[in-house]
C-alpha positions, 0 to 999 in steps of 0.5 A: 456093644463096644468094638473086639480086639484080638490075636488070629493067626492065618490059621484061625481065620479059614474058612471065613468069608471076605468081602472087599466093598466098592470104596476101597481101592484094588490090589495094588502091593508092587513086587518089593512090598512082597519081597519085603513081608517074605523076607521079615517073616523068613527072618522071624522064623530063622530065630526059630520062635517057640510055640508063643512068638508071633509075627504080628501084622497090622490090624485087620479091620472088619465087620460082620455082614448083616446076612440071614447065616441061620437060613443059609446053613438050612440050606447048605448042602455039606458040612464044610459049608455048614463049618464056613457059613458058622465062621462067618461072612466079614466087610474088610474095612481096613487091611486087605492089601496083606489078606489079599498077599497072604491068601495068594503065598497060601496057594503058592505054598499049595494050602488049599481051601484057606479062606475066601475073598471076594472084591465087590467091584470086580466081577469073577474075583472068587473065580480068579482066587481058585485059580491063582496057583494055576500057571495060566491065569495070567492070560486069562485075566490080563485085562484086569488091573488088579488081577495083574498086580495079583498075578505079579504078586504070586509070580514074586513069591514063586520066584522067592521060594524057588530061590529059598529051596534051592539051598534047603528042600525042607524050607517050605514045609517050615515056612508054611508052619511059622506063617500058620501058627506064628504069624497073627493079624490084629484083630479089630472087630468094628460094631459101627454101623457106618462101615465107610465112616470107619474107613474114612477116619482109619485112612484120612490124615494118615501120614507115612513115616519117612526114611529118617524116621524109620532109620531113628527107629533102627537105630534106637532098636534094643536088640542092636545093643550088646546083651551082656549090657545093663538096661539102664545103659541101653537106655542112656545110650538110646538117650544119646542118639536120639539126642544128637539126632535133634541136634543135626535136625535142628541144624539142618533147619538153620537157612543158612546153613542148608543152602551151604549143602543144598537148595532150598527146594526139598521135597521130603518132610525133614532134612535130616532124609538128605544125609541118609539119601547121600550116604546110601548114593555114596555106599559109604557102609560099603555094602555088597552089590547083592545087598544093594540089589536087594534094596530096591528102587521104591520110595524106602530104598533108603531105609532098606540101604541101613537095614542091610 
């Protein structure tokens, strides 16, 4: 039986049950990262998609839990445990991070009984999730590392939505529709018996994009050419930026030449990163103040700096 991949959107998988195995890490997303997935999903709704425009987050990797689901739907008690005992009982292999953020905004936006997660490695979890949207959960569970990085997590987006609904009081009502139906998650269904096998090879030798590489891709996006502009013409200018791009990269990697501009010791994969943190220090793109603000201060603030 070979491994399933398919679209769910947040909808499709209520009711189902998540399980966090001991080898992964805690909940760690820091305020900016929140911030980061409110904003791209506000921004995909304000392009008001039709009914089969979707928002895609990375893949969910899962596995279906070995449990004896017949015996344990002879033994519910009600039909709504029926239904979530036939949705199944998943090990979160790859992707809890943004399933964790997503369960914590539904409770924000007051969606109850979504889908259920549970960290094998910290006691009360399930306790803590029922309780997320409750204004007192911070003290009770303020001892707990990653209880507190979700709590910041929910306060992030409370802050969020309360900025948003100040200026429109129909925005949640929206936002909670686009996140249900339009935002999916790549579902990666593993049939491998080795669950920890599987995470190992998904994480090990994962090497993160730099600024540069995220800004070339900005940069090289279609939708930044003009409309009335034929594809070939796209193309021939992507051609040309990524063109002069090697150029400066291979320049920048002449010895000589750096030392003219900098010492040798740089701690980031490519050179090129130099320019772009100079110019972002320098605000040679004159950005507002409140933009700056919204950049943050992460190890992507660059990059951000250019997307503004």
């Amino acid at each position: 039986m070979s491994d399933r991949i398919e679209l769910k959107s947040v909808r499709d998988i209520f009711g189902m049950n998540f399980y966090i195995p001991k080898y992964q890490r805690g909940y760690r997303w820091t305020k900016q990262q929140v911030n980061d997935l409110l904003n791209d999903i506000k921004e995909f709704m304000e392009r008001k998609p039709g009914d089969d425009e979707i928002y895609c987050l990375q893949p969910l990797v899962v596995k279906k839990k070995d449990d004896d689901t017949l015996k344990r739907i002879k033994e519910a008690t009600n039909l709504i445990e029926v239904k979530a005992l036939l949705k199944g009982s998943w090990d979160v292999i790859d992707g809890q991070q943004r399933l964790t953020t997503i369960k914590i905004l539904l409770a924000c936006l007051k969606e109850q009984g979504c889908y259920n997660i549970e960290y094998e490695t910290r006691e009360g979890s399930k306790d803590f999730f029922s309780k997320i949207s409750n204004t007192l959960v911070k003290n009770e569970y303020e001892d707990n590392i990653d209880f507190y990085h979700m709590n910041q997590a929910k306060e992030t987006i409370q802050a969020w939505l309360g900025l948003e609904n100040n200026d429109n009081p129909s925005f949640e009502e929206t936002f909670k529709e686009t996140l249900l139906n339009n935002v999916k998650f790549i579902w990666y269904e593993s049939t491998d018996e080795d669950p920890i096998r599987v995470f190992t090879r998904l994480n090990i030798g994962k090497i993160p994009l730099t600024d540069a590489e995220l800004i070339k891709a900005l940069f090289l996006n279609q939708s930044n050419f003009s409309n009335s502009e034929n594809i070939e013409n796209i193309r021939l200018y992507q051609q040309e930026i990524a063109a002069e791009w090697d150029d400066i990269e291979y320049t920048l990697q002449n010895d000589e030449f750096w030392l003219f501009i900098h010492s040798l010791e740089w701690n980031k994969p490519t050179r090129i990163d130099f320019i772009f943190d100079l110019m972002r220090e320098k605000n040679v793109l004159e950005i507002s103040d409140e933009q700056c603000k919204c950049i943050g201060d992460d190890e992507h603030k660059t990059f951000r700096y250019f997307y503004e």
